[in-house]
Jmol script that loads the backbone (N, CA, C; Angstrom):
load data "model"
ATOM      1  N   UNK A   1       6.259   6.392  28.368  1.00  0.00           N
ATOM      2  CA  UNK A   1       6.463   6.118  26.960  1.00  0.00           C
ATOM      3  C   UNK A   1       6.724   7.422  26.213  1.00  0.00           C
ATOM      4  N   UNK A   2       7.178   7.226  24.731  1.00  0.00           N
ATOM      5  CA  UNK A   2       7.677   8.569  24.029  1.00  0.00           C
ATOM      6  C   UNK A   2       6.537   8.963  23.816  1.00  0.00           C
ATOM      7  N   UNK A   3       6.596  10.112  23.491  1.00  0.00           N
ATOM      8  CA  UNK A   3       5.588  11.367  22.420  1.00  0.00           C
ATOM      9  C   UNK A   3       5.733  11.047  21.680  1.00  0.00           C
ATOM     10  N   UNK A   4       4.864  10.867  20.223  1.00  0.00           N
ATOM     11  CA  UNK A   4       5.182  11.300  18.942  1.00  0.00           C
ATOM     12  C   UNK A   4       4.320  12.154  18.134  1.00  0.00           C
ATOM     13  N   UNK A   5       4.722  13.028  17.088  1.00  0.00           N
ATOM     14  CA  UNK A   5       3.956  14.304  16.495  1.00  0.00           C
ATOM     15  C   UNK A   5       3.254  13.550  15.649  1.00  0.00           C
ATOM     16  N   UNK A   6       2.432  12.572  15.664  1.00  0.00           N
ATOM     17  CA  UNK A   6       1.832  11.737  14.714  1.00  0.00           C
ATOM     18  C   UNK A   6       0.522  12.093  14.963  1.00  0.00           C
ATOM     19  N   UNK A   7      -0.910  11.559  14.054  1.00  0.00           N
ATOM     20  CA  UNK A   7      -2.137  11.937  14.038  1.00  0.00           C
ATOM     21  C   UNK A   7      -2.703  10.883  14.155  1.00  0.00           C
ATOM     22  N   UNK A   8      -4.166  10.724  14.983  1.00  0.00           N
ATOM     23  CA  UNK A   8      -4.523   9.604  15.666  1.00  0.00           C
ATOM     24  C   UNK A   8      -5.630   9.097  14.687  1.00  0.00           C
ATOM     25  N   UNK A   9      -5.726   7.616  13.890  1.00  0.00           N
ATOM     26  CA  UNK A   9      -6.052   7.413  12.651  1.00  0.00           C
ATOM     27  C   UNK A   9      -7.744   7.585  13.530  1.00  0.00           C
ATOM     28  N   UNK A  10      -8.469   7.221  14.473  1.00  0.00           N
ATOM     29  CA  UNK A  10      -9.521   7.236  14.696  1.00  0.00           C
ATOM     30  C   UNK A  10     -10.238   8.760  14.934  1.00  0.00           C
ATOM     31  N   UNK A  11      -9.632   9.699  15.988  1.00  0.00           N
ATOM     32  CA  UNK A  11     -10.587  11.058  16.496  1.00  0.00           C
ATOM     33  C   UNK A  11      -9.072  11.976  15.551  1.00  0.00           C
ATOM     34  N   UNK A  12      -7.945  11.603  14.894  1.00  0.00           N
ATOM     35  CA  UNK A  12      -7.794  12.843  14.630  1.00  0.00           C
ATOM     36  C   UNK A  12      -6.793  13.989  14.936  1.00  0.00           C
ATOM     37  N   UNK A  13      -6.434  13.764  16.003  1.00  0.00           N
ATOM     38  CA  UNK A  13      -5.886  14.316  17.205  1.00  0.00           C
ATOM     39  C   UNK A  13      -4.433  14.299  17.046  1.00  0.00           C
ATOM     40  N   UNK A  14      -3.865  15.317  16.960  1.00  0.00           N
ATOM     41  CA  UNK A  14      -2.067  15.693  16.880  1.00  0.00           C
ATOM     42  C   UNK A  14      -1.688  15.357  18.568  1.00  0.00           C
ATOM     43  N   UNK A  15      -0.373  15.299  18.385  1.00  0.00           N
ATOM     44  CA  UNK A  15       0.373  15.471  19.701  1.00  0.00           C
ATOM     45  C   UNK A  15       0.182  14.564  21.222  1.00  0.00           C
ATOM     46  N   UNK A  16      -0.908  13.271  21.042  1.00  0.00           N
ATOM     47  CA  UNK A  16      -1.180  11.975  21.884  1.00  0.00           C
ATOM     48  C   UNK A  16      -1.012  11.434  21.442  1.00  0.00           C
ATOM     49  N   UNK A  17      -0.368  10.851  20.824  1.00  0.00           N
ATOM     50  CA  UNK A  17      -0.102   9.564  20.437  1.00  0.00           C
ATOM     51  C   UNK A  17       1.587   9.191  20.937  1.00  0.00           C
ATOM     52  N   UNK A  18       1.314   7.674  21.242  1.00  0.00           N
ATOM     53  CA  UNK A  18       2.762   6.922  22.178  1.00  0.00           C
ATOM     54  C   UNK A  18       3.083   6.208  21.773  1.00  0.00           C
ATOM     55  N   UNK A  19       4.292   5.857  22.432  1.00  0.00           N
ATOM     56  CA  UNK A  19       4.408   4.498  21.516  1.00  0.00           C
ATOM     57  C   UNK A  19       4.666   3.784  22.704  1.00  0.00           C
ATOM     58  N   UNK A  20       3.778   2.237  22.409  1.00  0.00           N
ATOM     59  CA  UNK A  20       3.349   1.525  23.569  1.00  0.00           C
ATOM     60  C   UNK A  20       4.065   0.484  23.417  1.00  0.00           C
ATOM     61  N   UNK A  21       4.854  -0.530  22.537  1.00  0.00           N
ATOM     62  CA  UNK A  21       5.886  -1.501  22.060  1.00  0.00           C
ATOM     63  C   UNK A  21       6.292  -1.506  20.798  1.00  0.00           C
ATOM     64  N   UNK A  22       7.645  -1.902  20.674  1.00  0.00           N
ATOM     65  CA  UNK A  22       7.915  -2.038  19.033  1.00  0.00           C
ATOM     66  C   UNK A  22       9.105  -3.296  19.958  1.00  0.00           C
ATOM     67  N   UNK A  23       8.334  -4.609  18.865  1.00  0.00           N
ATOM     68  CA  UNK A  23       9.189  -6.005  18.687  1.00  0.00           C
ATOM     69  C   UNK A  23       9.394  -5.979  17.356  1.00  0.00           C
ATOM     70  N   UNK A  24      10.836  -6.495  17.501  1.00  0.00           N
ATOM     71  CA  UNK A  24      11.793  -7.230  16.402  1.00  0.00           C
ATOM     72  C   UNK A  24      11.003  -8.440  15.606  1.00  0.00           C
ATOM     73  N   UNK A  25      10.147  -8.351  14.749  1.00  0.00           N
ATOM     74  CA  UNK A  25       9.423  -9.551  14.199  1.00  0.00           C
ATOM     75  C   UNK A  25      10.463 -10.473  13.135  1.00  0.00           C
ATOM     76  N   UNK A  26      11.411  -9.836  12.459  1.00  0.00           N
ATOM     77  CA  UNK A  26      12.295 -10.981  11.435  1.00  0.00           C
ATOM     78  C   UNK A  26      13.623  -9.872  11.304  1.00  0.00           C
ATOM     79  N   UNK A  27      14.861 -10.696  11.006  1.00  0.00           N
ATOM     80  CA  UNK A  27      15.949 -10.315  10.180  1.00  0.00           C
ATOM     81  C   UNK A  27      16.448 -10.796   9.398  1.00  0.00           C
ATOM     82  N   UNK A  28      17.120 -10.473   8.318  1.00  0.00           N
ATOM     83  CA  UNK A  28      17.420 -10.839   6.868  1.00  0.00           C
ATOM     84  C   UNK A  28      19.069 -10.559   6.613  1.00  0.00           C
ATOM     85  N   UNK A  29      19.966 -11.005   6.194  1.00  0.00           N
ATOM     86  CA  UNK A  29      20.764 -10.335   6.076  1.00  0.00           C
ATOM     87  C   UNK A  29      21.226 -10.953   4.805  1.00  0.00           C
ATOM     88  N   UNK A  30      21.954 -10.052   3.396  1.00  0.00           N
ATOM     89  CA  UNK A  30      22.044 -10.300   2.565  1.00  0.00           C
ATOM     90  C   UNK A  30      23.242  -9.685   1.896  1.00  0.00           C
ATOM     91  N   UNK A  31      23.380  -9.911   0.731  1.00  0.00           N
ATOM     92  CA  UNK A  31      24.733  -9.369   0.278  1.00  0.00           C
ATOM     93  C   UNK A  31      24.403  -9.459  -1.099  1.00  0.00           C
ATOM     94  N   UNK A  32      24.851  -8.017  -1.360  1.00  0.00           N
ATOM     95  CA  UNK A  32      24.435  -7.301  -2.883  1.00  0.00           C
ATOM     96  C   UNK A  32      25.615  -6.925  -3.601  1.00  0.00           C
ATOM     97  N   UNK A  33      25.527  -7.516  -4.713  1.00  0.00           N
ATOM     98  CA  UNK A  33      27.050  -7.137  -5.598  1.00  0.00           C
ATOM     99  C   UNK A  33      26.967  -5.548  -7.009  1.00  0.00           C
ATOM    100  N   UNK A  34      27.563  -4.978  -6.382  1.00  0.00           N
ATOM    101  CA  UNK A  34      27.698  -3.640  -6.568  1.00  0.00           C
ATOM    102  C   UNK A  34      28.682  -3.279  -8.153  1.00  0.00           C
ATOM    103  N   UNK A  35      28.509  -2.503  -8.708  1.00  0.00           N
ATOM    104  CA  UNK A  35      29.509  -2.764 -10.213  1.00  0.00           C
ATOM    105  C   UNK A  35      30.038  -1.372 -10.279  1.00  0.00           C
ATOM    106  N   UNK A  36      30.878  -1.080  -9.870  1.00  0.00           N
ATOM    107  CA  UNK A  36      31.879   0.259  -9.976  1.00  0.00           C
ATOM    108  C   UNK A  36      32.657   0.806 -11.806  1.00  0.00           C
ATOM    109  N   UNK A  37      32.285   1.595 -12.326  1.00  0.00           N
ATOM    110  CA  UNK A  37      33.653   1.583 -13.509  1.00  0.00           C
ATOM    111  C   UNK A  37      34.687   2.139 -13.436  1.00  0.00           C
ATOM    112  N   UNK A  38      35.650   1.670 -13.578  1.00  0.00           N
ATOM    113  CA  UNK A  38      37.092   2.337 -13.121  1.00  0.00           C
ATOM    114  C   UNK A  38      37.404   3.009 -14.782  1.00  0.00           C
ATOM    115  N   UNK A  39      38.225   4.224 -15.035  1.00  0.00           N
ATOM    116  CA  UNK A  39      38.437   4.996 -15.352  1.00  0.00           C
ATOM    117  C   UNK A  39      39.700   5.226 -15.523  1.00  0.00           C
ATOM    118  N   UNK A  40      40.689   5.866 -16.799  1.00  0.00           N
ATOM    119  CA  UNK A  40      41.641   6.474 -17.106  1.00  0.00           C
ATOM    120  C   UNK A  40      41.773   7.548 -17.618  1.00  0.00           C
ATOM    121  N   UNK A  41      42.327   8.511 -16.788  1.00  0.00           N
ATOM    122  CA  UNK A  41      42.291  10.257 -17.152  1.00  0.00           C
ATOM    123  C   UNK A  41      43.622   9.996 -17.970  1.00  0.00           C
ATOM    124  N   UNK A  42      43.678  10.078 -19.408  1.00  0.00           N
ATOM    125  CA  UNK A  42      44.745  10.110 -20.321  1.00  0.00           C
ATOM    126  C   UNK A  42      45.292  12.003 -20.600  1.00  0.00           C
ATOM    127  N   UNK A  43      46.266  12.339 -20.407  1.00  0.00           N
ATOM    128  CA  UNK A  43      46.579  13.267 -21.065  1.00  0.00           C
ATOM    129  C   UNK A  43      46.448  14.136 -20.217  1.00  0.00           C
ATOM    130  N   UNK A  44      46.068  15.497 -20.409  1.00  0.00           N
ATOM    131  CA  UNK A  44      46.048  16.856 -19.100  1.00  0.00           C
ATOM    132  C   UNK A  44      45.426  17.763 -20.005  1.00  0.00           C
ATOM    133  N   UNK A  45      45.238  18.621 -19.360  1.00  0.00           N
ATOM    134  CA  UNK A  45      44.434  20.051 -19.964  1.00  0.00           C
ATOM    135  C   UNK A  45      43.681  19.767 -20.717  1.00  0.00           C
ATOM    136  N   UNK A  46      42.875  20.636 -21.728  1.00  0.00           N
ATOM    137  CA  UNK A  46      42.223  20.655 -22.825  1.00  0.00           C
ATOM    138  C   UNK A  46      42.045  19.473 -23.684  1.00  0.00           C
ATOM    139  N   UNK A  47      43.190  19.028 -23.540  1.00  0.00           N
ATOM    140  CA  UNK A  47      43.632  17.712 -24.295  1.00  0.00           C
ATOM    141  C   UNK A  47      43.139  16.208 -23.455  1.00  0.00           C
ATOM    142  N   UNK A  48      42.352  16.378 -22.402  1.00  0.00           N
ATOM    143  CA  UNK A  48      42.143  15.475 -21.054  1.00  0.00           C
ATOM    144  C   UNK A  48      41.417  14.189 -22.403  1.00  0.00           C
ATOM    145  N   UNK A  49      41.398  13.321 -21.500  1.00  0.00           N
ATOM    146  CA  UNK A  49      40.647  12.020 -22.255  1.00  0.00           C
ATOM    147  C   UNK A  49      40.460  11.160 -21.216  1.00  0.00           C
ATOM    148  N   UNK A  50      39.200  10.622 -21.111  1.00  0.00           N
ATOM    149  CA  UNK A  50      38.636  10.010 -20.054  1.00  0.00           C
ATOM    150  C   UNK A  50      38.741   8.497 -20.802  1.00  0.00           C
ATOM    151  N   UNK A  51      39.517   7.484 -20.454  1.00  0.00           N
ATOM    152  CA  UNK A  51      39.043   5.497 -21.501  1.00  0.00           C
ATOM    153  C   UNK A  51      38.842   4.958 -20.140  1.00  0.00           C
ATOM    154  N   UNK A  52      37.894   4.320 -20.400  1.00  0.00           N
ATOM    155  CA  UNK A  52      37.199   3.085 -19.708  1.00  0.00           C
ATOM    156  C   UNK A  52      38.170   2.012 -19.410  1.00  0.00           C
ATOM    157  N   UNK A  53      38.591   1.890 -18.645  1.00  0.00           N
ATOM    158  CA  UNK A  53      39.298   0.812 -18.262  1.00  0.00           C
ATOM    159  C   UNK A  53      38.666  -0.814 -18.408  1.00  0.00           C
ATOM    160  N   UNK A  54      37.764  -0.991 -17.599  1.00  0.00           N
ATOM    161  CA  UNK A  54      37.007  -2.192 -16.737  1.00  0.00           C
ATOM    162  C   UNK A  54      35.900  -1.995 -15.970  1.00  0.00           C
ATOM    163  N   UNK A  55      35.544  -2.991 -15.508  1.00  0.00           N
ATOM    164  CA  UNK A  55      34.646  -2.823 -13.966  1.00  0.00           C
ATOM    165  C   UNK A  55      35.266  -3.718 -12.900  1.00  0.00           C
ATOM    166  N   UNK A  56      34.907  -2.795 -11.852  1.00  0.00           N
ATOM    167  CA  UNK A  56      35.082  -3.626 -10.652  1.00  0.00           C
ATOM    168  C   UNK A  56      34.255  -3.959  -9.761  1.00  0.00           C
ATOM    169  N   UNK A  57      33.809  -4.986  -8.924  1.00  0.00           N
ATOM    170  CA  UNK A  57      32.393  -5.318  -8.608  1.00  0.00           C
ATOM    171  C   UNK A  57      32.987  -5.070  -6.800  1.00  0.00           C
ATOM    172  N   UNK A  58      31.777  -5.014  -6.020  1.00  0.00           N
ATOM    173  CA  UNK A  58      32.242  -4.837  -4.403  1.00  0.00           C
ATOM    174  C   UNK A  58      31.020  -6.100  -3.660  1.00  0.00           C
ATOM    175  N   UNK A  59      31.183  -6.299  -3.158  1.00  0.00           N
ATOM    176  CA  UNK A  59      29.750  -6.699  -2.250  1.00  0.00           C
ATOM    177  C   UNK A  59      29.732  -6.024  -1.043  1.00  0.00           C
ATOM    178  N   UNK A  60      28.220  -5.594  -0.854  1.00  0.00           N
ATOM    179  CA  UNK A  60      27.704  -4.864   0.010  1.00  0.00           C
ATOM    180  C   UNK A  60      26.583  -5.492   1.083  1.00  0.00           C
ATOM    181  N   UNK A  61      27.130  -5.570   2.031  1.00  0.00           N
ATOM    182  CA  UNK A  61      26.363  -6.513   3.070  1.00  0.00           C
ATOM    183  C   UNK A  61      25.130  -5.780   3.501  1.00  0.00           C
ATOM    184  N   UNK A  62      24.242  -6.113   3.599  1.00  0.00           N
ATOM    185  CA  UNK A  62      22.864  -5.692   3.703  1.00  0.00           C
ATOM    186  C   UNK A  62      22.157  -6.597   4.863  1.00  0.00           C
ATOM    187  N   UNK A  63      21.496  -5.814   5.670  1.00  0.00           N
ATOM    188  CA  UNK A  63      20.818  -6.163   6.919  1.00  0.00           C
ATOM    189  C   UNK A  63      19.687  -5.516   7.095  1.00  0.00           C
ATOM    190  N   UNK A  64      18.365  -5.868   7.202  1.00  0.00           N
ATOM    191  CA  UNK A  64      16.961  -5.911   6.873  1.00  0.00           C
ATOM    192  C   UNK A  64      16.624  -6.277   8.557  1.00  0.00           C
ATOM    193  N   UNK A  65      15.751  -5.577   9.162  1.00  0.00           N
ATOM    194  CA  UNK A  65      14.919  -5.736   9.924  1.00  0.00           C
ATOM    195  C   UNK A  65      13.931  -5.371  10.289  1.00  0.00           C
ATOM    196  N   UNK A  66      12.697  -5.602  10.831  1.00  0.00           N
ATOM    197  CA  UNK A  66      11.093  -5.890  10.530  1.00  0.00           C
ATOM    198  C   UNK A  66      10.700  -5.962  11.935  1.00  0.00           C
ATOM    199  N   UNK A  67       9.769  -4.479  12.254  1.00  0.00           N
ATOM    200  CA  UNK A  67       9.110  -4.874  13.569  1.00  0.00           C
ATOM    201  C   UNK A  67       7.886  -4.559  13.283  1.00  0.00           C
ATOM    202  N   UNK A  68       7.113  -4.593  14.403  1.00  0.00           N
ATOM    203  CA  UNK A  68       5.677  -4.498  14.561  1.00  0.00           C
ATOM    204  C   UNK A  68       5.585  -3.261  15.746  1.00  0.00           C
ATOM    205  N   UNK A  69       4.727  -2.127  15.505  1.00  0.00           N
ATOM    206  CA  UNK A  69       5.033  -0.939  16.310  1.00  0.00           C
ATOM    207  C   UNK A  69       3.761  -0.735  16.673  1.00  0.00           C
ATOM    208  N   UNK A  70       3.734  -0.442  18.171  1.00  0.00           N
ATOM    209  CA  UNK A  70       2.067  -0.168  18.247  1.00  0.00           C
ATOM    210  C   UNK A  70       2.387   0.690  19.145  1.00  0.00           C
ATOM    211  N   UNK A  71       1.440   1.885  19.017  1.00  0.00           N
ATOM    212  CA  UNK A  71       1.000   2.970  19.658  1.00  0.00           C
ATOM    213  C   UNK A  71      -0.864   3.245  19.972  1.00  0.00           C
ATOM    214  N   UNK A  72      -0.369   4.276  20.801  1.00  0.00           N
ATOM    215  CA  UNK A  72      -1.715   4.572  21.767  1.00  0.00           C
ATOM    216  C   UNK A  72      -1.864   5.820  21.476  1.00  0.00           C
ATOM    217  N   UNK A  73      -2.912   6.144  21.694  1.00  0.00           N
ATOM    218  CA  UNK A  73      -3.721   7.736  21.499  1.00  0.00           C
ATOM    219  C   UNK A  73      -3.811   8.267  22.729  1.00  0.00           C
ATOM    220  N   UNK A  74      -3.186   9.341  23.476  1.00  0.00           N
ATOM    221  CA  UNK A  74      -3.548   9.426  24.657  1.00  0.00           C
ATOM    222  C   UNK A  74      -5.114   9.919  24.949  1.00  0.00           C
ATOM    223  N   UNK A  75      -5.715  10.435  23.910  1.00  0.00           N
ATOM    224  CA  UNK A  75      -7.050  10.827  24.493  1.00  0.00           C
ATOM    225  C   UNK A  75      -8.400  10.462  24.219  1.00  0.00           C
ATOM    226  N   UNK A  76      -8.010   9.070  23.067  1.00  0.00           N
ATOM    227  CA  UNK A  76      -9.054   8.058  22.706  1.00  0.00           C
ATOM    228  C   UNK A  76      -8.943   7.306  23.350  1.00  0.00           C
ATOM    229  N   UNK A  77      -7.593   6.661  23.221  1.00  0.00           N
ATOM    230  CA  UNK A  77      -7.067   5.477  23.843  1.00  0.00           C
ATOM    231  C   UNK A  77      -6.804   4.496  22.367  1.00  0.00           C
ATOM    232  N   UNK A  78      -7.298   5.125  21.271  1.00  0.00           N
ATOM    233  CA  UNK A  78      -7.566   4.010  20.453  1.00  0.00           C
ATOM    234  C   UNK A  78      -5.847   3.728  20.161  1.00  0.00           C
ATOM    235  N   UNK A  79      -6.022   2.085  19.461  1.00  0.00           N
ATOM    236  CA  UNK A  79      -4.099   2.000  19.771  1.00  0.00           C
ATOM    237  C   UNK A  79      -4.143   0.742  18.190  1.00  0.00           C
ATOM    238  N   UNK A  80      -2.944   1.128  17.433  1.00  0.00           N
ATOM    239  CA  UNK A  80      -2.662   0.700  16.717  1.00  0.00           C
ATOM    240  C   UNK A  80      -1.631  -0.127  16.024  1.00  0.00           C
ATOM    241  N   UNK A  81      -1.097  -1.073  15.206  1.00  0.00           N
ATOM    242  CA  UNK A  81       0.369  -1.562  14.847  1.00  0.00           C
ATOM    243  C   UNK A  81       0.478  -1.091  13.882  1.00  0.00           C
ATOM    244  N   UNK A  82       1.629  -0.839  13.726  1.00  0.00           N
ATOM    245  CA  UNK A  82       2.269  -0.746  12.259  1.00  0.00           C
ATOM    246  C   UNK A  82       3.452  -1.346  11.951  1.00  0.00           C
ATOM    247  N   UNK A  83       3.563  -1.956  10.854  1.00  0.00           N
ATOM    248  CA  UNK A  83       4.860  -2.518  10.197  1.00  0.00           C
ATOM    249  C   UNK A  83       5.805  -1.630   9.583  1.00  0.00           C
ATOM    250  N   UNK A  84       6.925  -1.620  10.395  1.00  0.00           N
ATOM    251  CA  UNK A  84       8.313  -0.824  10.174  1.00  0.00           C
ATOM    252  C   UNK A  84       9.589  -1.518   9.612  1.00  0.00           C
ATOM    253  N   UNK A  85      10.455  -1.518   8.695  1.00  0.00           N
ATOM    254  CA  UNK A  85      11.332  -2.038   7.971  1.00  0.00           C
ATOM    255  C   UNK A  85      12.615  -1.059   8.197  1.00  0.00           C
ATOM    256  N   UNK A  86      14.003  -1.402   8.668  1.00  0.00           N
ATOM    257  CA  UNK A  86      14.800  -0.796   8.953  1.00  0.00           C
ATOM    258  C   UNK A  86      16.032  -1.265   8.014  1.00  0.00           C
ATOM    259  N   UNK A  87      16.530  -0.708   7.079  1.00  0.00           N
ATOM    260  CA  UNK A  87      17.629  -1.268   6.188  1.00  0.00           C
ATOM    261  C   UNK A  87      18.451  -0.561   6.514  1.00  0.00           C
ATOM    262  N   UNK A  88      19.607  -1.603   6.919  1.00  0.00           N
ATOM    263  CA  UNK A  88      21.084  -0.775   7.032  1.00  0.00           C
ATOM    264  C   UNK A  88      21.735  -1.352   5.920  1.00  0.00           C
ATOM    265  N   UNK A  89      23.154  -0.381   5.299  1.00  0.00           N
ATOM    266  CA  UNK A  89      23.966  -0.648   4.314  1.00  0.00           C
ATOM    267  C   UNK A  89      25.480  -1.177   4.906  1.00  0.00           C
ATOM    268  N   UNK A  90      25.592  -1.654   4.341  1.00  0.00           N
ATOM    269  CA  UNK A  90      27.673  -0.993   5.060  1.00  0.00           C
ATOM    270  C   UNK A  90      28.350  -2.477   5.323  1.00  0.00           C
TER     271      UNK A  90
END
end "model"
wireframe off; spacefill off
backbone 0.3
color backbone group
């Protein structure tokens, strides 16, 4: 199993701790509507002028996933879960 530089919630202890399983407990996937403002650069130089055009909206697909992570102490033994949440964008 991996190493990790984590601290062992019972004795304390840097540098034993493993990781003993991590399951996929749920996924979500969702879609988020995004609001962009589009923009008109009028004119040039000194004289520049920025007008607001509109908005334009995007949707952004969103994917959510949820495990349960448990690790071990190598020199207690004591072993723990934790709930981990992984959000991707795109």
């Amino acid at each position: 199993m991996r190493d990790f530089l984590r601290k062992c919630p019972a004795c304390g202890r840097r540098f034993a701790v493993r990781l003993q399983s991590k399951k996929l407990v749920a996924t979500e996937e969702n879609t988020q509507q995004i609001a962009h403002d589009v923009v008109v650069l009028a004119g040039g130089g000194r004289d520049a002028r920025v007008i607001p055009a509109g908005v334009t909206y995007e949707d952004l697909h969103i994917e959510t996933e949820k495990f349960a992570v448990t690790y071990e102490c190598g020199r207690c033994h004591h072993s723990w879960t934790e709930a981990v949440t992984k959000v991707e964008k795109g």
